[in-house]
Structures are given as C-alpha cells and as structure tokens.
C-alpha positions as a Markdown table, in Angstrom:
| # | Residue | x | y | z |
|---|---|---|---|---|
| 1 | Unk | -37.7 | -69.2 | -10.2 |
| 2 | Unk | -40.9 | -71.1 | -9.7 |
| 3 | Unk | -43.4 | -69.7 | -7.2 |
| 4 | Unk | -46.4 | -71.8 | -5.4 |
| 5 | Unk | -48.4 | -70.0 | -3.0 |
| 6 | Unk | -51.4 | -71.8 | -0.8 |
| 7 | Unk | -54.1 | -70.4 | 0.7 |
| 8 | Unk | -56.6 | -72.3 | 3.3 |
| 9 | Unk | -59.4 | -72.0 | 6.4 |
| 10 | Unk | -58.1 | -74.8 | 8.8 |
| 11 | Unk | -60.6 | -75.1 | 12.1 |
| 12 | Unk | -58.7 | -73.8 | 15.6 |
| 13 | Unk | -56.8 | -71.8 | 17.1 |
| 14 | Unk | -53.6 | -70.0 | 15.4 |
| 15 | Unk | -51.5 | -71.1 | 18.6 |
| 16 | Unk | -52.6 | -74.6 | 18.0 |
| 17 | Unk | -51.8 | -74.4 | 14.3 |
| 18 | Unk | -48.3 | -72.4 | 14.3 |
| 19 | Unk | -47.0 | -75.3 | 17.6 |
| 20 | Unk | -48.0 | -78.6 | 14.8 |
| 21 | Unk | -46.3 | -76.5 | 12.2 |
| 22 | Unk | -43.4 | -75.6 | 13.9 |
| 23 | Unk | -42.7 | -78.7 | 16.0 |
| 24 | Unk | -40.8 | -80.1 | 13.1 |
| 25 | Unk | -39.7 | -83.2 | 15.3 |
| 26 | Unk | -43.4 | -84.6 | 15.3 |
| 27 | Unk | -43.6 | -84.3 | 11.4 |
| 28 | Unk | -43.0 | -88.3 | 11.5 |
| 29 | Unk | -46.4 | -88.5 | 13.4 |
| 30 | Unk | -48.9 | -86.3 | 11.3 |
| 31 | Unk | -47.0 | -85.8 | 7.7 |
| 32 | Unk | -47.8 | -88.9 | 5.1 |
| 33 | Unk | -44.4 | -88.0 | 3.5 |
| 34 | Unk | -42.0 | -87.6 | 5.8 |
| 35 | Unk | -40.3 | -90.6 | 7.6 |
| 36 | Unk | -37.6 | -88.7 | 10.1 |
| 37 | Unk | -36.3 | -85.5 | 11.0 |
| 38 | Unk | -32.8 | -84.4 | 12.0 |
| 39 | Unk | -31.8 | -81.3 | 14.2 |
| 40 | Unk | -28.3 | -80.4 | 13.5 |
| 41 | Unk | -28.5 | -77.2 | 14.4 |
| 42 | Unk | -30.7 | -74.9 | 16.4 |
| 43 | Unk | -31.9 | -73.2 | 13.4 |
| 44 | Unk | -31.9 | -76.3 | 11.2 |
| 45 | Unk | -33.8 | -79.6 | 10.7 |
| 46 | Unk | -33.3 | -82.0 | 7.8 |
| 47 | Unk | -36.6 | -83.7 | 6.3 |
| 48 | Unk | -36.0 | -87.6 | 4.9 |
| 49 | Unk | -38.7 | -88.6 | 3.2 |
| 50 | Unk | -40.2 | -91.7 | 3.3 |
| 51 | Unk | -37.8 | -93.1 | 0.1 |
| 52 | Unk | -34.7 | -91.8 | 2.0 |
| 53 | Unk | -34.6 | -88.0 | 0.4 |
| 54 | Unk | -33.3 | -85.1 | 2.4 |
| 55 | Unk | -34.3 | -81.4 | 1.6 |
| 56 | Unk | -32.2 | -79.4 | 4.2 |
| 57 | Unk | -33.8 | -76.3 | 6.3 |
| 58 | Unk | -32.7 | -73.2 | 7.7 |
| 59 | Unk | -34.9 | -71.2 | 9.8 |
| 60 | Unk | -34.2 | -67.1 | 8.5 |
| 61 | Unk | -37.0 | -65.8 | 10.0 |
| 62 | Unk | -39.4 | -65.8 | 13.2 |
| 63 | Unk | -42.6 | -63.7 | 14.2 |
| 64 | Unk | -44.3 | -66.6 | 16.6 |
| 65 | Unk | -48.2 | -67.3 | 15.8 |
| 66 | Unk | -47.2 | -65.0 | 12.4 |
| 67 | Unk | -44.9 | -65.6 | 10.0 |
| 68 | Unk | -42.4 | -68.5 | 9.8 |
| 69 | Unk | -39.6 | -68.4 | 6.8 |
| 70 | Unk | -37.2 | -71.5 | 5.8 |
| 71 | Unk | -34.4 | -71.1 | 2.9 |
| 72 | Unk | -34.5 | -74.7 | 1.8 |
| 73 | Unk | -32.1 | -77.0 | -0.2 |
| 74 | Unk | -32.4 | -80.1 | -1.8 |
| 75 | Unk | -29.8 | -82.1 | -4.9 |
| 76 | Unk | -33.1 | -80.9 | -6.7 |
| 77 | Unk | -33.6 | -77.4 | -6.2 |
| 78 | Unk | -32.8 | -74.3 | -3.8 |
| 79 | Unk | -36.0 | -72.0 | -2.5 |
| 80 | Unk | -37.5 | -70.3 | 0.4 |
| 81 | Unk | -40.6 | -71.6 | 1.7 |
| 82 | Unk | -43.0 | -68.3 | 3.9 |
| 83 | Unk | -46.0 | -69.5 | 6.1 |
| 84 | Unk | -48.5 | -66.8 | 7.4 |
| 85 | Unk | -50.8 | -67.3 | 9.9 |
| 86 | Unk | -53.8 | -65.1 | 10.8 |
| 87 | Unk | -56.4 | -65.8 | 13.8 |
| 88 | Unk | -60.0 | -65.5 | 11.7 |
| 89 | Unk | -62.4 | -66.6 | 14.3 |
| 90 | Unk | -62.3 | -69.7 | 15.5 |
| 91 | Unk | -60.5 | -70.6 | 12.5 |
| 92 | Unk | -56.9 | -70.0 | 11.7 |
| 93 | Unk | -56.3 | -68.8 | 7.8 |
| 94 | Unk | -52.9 | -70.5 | 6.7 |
| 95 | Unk | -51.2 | -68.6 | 3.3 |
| 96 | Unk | -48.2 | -71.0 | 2.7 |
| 97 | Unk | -45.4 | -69.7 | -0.8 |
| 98 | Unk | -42.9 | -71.3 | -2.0 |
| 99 | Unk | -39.9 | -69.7 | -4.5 |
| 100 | Unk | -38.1 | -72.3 | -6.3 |
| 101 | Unk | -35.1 | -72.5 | -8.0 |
| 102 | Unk | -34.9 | -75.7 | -10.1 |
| 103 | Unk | -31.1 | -76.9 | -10.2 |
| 104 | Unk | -31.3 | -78.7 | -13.2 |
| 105 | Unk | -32.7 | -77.1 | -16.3 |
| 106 | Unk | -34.7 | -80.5 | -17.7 |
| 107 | Unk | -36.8 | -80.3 | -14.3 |
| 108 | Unk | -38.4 | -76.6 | -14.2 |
| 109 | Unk | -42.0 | -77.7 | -16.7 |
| 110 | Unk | -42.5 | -79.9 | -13.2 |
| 111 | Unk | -41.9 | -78.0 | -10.4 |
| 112 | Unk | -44.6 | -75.7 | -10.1 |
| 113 | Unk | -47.2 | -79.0 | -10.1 |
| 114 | Unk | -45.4 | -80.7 | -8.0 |
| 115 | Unk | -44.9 | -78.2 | -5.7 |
| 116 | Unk | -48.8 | -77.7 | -5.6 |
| 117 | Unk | -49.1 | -81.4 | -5.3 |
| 118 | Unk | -47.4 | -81.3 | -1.9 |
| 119 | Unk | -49.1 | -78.0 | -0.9 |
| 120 | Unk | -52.1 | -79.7 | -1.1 |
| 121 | Unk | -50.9 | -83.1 | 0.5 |
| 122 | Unk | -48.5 | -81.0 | 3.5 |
| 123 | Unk | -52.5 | -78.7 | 4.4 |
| 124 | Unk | -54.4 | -82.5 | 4.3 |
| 125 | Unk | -52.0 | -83.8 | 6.4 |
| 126 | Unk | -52.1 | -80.8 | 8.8 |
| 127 | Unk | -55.7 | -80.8 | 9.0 |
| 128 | Unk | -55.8 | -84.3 | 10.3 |
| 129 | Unk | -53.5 | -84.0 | 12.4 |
| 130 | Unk | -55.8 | -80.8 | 14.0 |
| 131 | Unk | -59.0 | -83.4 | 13.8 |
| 132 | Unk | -56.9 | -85.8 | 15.7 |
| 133 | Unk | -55.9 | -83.1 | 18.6 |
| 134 | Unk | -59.5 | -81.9 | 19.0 |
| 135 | Unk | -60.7 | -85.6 | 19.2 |
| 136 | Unk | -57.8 | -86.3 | 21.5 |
| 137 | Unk | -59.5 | -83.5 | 23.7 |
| 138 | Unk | -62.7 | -84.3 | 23.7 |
C-alpha cells in the first residue's frame, strides 16, 4: 500500500472550503481534470476524467466542516482517500491522505508520484476555484 498525504493553508472560511469539496457535482466547473460526475447512489459519485476514465467513490465516513472519507476504486488501483479540515483564522488548513493499493504489480514505482502530482493539481484547482468565489462576491 502506497500512502500520499497533503498538507496546505488555503484563504477562507472552512464552511466555504468543505461545501466546494464536497459538492462533487460542480467538480466539472473548478477541477482541470475532471470532465463529468455521476450520482448513482446517495453515497456514491463516479469521476470521468477528461480522457473518459472512471475511478468510482463511496462516501464511508462524514463529520461536516471535519473529516470527509471516500473508499475509492479504479481498473488501476483500490484506496481510501481522508480530508481534514481545521478553521485557522481566516484561513482554512486542508490535510488531504491517500492509501493506495496498486492492482497491478508493474505500476506500484509510480503511484506514490502520481498520486502527489494530482494532490498538488486537485489543491491548485481548489484554490481557484476559492479566488473565483471571493471575486464573485466582491
């Protein structure tokens, strides 16, 4: 098992930050990577990316404005992904890990880089899409 964690100071609110998080059906609008999202289930949404791949989620666990954990599934790999979130200020401290579970052997040297690479791009994302709420307020 691979594990990634993330660590970042975004600017606003944790309310603000946890509803963009969690409103997976507006991932289209603010995440570079992600073309569509499916609900099939109350507790489930499907991410295509913008090539046509679907990694499947389950929502396991729920503290709102706290802690949000996803077991996720992909023809790739099989993990958990576990967001924190902590008010510090006016800014809102995000502490993001990921535990991986290559399924094929030949891919586990890449996983933990590119699971940093979309830590890093997923945070980017999320911080614009923050700059463009305040803006939009303003």
């Amino acid at each position: 098992m691979t594990v990634s964690r993330f660590k970042t100071i975004l600017p606003g609110d944790v309310r603000t930050v946890w509803d963009i998080v969690t409103g997976v059906m507006e991932y289209p609008a603010w995440r570079s990577d992600v073309e569509r999202v499916e609900t099939p289930g109350a507790q489930n949404f499907w991410e295509y990316t913008k090539g046509g791949y679907v990694t499947k989620f389950t929502i396991i666990g729920e503290e709102p404005s706290r802690r949000w954990t996803l077991a996720m599934e992909n023809a790739n790999m099989t993990g958990r992904w576990v967001g924190v979130f902590r008010q510090r200020g006016a800014a809102t401290v995000i502490d993001f890990t990921e535990y991986v579970t290559a399924k094929k052997w030949w891919m586990r040297p890449f996983v933990k880089p590119y699971l940093k690479r979309q830590q890093a791009q997923f945070a980017a994302d999320l911080r614009a899409a923050l700059d463009a709420r305040r803006a939009g307020q303003n």
